[in-house]
N, CA, C and O atoms as CSV, one atom per row, in Angstrom:
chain,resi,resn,atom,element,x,y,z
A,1,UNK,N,N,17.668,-5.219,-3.865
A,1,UNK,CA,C,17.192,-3.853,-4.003
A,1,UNK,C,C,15.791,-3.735,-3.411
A,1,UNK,O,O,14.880,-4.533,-3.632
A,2,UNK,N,N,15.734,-2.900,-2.812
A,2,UNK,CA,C,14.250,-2.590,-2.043
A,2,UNK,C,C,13.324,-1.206,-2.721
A,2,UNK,O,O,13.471,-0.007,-2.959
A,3,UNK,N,N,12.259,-2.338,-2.839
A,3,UNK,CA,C,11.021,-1.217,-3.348
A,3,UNK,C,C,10.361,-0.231,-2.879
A,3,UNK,O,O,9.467,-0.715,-2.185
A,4,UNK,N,N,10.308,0.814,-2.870
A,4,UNK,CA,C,10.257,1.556,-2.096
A,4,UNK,C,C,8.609,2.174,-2.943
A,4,UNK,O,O,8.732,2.340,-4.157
A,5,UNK,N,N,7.329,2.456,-2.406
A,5,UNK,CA,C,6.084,3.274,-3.051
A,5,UNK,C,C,5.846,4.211,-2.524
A,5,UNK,O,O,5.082,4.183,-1.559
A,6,UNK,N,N,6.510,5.584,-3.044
A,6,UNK,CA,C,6.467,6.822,-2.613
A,6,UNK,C,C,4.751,6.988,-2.857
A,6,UNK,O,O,3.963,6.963,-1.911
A,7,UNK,N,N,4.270,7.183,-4.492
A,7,UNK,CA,C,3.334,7.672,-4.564
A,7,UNK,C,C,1.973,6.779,-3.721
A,7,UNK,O,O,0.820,7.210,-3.697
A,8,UNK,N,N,2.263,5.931,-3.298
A,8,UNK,CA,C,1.170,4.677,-2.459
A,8,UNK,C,C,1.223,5.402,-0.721
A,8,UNK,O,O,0.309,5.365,0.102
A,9,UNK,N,N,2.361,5.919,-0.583
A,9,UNK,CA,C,2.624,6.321,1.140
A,9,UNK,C,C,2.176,8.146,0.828
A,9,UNK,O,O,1.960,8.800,1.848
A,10,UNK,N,N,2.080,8.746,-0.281
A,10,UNK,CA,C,1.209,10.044,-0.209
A,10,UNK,C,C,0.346,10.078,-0.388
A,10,UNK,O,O,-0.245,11.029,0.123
A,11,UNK,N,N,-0.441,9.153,-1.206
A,11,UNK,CA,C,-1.662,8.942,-1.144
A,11,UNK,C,C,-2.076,8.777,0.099
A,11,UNK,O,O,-2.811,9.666,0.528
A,12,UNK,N,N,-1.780,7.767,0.908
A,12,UNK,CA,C,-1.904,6.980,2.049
A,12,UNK,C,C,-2.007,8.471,3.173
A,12,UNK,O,O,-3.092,8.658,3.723
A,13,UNK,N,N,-1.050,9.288,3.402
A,13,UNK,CA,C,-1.232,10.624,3.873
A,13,UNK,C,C,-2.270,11.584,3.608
A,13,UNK,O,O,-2.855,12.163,4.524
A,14,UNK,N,N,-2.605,11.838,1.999
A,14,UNK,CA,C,-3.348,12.956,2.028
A,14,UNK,C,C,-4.441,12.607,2.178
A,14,UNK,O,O,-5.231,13.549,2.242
A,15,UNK,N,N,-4.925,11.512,2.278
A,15,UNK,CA,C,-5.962,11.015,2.099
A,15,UNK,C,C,-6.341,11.003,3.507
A,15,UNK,O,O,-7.531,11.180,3.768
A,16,UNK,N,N,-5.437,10.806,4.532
A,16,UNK,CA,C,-5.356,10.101,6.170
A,16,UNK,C,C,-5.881,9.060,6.253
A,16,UNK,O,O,-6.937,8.937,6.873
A,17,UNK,N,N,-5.473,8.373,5.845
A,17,UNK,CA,C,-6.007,6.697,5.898
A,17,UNK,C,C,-4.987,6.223,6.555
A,17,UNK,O,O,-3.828,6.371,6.166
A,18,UNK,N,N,-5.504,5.253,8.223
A,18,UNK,CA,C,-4.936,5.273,9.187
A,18,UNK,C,C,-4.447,3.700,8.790
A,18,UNK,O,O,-5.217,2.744,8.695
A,19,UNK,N,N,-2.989,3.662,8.584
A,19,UNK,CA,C,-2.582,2.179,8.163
A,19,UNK,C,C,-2.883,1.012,8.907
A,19,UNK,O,O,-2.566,-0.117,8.531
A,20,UNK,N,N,-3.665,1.342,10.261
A,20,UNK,CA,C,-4.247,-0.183,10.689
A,20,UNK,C,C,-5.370,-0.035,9.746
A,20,UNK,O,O,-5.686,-1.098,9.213
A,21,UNK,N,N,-5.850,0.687,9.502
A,21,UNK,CA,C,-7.016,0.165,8.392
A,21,UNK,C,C,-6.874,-0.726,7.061
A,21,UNK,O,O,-7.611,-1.557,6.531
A,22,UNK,N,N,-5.473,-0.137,6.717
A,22,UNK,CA,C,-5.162,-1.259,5.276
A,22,UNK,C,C,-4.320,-2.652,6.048
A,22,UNK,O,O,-4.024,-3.646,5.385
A,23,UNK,N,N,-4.049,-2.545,7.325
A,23,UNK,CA,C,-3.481,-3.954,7.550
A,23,UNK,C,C,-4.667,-4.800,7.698
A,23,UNK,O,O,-4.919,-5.814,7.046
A,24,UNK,N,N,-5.350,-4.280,8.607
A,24,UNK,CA,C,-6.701,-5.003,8.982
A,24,UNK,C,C,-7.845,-5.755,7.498
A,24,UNK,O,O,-8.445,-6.823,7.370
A,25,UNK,N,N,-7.676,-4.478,6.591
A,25,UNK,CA,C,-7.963,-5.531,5.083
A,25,UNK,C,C,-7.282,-6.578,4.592
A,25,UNK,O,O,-7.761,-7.618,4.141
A,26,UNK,N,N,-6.189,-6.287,4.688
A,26,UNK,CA,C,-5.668,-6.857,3.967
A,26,UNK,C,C,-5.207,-7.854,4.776
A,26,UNK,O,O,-4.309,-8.633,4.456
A,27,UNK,N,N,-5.801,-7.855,5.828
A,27,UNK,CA,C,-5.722,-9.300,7.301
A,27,UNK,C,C,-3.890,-9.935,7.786
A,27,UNK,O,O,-3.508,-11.101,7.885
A,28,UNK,N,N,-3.154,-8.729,7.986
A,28,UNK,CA,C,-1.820,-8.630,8.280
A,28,UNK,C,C,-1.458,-7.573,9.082
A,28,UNK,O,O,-1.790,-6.400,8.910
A,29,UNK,N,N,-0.612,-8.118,10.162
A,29,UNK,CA,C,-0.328,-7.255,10.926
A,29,UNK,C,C,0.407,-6.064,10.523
A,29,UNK,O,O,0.762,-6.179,9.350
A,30,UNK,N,N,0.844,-4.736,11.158
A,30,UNK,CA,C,0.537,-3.217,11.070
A,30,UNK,C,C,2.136,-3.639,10.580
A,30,UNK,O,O,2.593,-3.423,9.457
A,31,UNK,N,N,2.762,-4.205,11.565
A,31,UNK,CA,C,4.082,-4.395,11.621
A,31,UNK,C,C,4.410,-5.095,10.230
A,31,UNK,O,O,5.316,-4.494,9.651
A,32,UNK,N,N,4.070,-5.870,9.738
A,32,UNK,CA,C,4.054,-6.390,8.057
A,32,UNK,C,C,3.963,-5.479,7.056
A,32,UNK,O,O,4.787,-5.266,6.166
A,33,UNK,N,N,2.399,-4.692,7.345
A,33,UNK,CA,C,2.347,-3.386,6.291
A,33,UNK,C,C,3.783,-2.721,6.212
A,33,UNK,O,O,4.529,-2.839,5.240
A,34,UNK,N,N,4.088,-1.969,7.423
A,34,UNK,CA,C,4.812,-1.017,7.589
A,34,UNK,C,C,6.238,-1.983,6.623
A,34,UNK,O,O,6.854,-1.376,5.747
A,35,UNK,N,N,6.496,-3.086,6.865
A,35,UNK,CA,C,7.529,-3.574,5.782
A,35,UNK,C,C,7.379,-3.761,4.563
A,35,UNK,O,O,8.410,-3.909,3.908
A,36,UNK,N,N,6.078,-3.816,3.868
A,36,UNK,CA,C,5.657,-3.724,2.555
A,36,UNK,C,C,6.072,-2.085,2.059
A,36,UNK,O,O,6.647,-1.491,1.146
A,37,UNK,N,N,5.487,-1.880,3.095
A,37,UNK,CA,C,5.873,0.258,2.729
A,37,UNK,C,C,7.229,0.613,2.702
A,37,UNK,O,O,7.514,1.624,2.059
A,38,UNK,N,N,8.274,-0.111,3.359
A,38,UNK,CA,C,9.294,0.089,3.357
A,38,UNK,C,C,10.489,-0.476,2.603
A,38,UNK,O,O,11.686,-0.195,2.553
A,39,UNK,N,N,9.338,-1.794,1.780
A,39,UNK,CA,C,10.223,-2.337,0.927
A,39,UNK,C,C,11.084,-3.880,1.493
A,39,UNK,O,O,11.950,-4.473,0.850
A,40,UNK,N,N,10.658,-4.183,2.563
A,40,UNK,CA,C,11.682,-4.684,2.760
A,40,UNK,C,C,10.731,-6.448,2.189
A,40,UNK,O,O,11.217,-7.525,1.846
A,41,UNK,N,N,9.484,-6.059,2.307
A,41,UNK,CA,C,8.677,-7.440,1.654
A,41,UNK,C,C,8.150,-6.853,0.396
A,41,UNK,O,O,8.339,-5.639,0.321
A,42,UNK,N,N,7.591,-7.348,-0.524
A,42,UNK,CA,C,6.913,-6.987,-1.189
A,42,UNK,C,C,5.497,-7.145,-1.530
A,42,UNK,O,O,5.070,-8.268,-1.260
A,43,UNK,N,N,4.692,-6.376,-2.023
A,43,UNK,CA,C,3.146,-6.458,-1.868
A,43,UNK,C,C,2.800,-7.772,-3.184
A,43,UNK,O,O,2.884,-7.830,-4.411
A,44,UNK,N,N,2.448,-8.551,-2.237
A,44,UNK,CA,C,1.293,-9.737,-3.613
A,44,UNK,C,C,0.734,-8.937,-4.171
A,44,UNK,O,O,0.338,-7.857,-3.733
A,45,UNK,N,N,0.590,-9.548,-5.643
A,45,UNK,CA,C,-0.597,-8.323,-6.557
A,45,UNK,C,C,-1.768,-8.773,-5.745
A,45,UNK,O,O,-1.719,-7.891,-4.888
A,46,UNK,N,N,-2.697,-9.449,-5.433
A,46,UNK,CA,C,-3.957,-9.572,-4.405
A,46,UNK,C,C,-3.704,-8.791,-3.618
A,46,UNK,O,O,-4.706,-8.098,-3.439
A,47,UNK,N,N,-2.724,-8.416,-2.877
A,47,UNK,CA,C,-3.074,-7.170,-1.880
A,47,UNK,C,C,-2.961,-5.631,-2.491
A,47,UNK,O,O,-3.641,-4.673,-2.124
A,48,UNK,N,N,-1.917,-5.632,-3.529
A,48,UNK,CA,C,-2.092,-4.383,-4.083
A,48,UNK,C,C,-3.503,-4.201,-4.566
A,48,UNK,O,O,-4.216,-3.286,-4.156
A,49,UNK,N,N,-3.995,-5.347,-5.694
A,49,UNK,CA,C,-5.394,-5.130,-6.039
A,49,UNK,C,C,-6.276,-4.465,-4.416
A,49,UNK,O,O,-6.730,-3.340,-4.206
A,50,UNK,N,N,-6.252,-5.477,-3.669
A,50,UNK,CA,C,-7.267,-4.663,-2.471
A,50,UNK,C,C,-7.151,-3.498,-2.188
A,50,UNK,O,O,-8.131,-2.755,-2.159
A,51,UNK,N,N,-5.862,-3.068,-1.906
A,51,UNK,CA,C,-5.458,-1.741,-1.726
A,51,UNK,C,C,-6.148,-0.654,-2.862
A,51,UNK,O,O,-6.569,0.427,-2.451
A,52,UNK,N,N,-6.203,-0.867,-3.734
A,52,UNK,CA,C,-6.484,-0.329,-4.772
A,52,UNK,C,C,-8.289,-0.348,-4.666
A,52,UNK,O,O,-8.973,0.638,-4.391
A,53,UNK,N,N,-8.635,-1.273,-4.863
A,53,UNK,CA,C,-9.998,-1.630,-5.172
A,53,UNK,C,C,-10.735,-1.012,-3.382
A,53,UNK,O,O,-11.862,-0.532,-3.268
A,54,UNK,N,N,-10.015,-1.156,-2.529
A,54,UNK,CA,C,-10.673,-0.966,-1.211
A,54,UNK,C,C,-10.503,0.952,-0.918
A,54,UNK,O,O,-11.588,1.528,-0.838
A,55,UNK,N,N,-9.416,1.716,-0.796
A,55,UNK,CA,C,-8.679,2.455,-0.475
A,55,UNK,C,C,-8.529,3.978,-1.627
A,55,UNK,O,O,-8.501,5.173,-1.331
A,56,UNK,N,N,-8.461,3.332,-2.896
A,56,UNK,CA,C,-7.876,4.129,-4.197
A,56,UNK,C,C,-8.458,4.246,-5.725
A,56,UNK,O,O,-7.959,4.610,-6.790
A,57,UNK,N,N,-10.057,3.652,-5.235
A,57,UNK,CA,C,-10.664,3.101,-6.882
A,57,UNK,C,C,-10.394,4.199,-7.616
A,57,UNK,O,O,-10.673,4.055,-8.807
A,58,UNK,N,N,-10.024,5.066,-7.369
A,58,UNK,CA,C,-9.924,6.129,-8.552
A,58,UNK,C,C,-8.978,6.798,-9.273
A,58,UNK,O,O,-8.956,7.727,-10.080
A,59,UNK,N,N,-8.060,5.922,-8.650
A,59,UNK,CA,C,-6.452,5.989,-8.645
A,59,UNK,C,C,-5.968,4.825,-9.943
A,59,UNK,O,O,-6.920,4.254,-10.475
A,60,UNK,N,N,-4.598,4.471,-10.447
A,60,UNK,CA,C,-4.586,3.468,-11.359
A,60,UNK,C,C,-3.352,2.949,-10.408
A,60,UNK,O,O,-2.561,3.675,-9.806
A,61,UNK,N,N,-3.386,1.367,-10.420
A,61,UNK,CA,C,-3.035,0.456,-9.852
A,61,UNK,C,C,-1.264,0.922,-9.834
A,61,UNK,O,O,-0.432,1.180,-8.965
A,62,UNK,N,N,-1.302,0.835,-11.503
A,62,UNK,CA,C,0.853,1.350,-11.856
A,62,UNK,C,C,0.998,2.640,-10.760
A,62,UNK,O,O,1.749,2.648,-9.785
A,63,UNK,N,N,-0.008,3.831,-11.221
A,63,UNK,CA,C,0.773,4.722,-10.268
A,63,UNK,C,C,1.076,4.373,-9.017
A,63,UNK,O,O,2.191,4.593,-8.544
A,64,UNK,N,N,0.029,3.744,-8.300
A,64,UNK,CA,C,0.196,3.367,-7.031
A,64,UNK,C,C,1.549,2.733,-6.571
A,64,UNK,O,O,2.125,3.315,-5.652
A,65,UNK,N,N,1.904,2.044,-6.894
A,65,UNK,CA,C,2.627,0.801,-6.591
A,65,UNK,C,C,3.959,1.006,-7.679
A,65,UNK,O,O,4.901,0.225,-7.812
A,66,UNK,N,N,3.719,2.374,-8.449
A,66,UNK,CA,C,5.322,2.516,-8.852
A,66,UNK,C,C,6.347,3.255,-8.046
A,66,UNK,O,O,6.305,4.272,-7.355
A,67,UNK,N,N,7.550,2.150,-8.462
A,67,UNK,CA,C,8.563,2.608,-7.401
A,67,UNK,C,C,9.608,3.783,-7.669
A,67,UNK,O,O,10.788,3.725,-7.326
A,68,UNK,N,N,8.816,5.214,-8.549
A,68,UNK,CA,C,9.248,6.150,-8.968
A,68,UNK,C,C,9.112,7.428,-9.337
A,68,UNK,O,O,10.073,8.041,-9.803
């Protein structure tokens, strides 16, 4: 079953945060992200934390990264 983070990819939009920017943190290619976003890998909690801590401090980690 593939994870899919709706509320992590609208954030990611309204915000316009250009996803080479979170690959480049998170030191992985665009092409990797884009499979984390799509579910087909899944995000280490260390990269969700970055994501979060770099991208979303004001956001809470669950919403982010829930798959619902």
């Amino acid at each position: 079953m593939n994870v899919i983070y709706p509320n992590l990819i609208s954030e990611i939009a309204k915000r316009g945060i250009k996803k080479s920017r979170i690959a480049k943190q998170l030191d992985i290619s665009e092409r990797s992200l884009y499979s984390r976003l799509n579910g087909n890998v899944s995000f280490t909690w260390d990269e969700a934390q970055q994501i979060n801590k770099c991208f979303f401090p004001d956001l809470d980690i669950n919403y982010l990264f829930s798959n619902n």
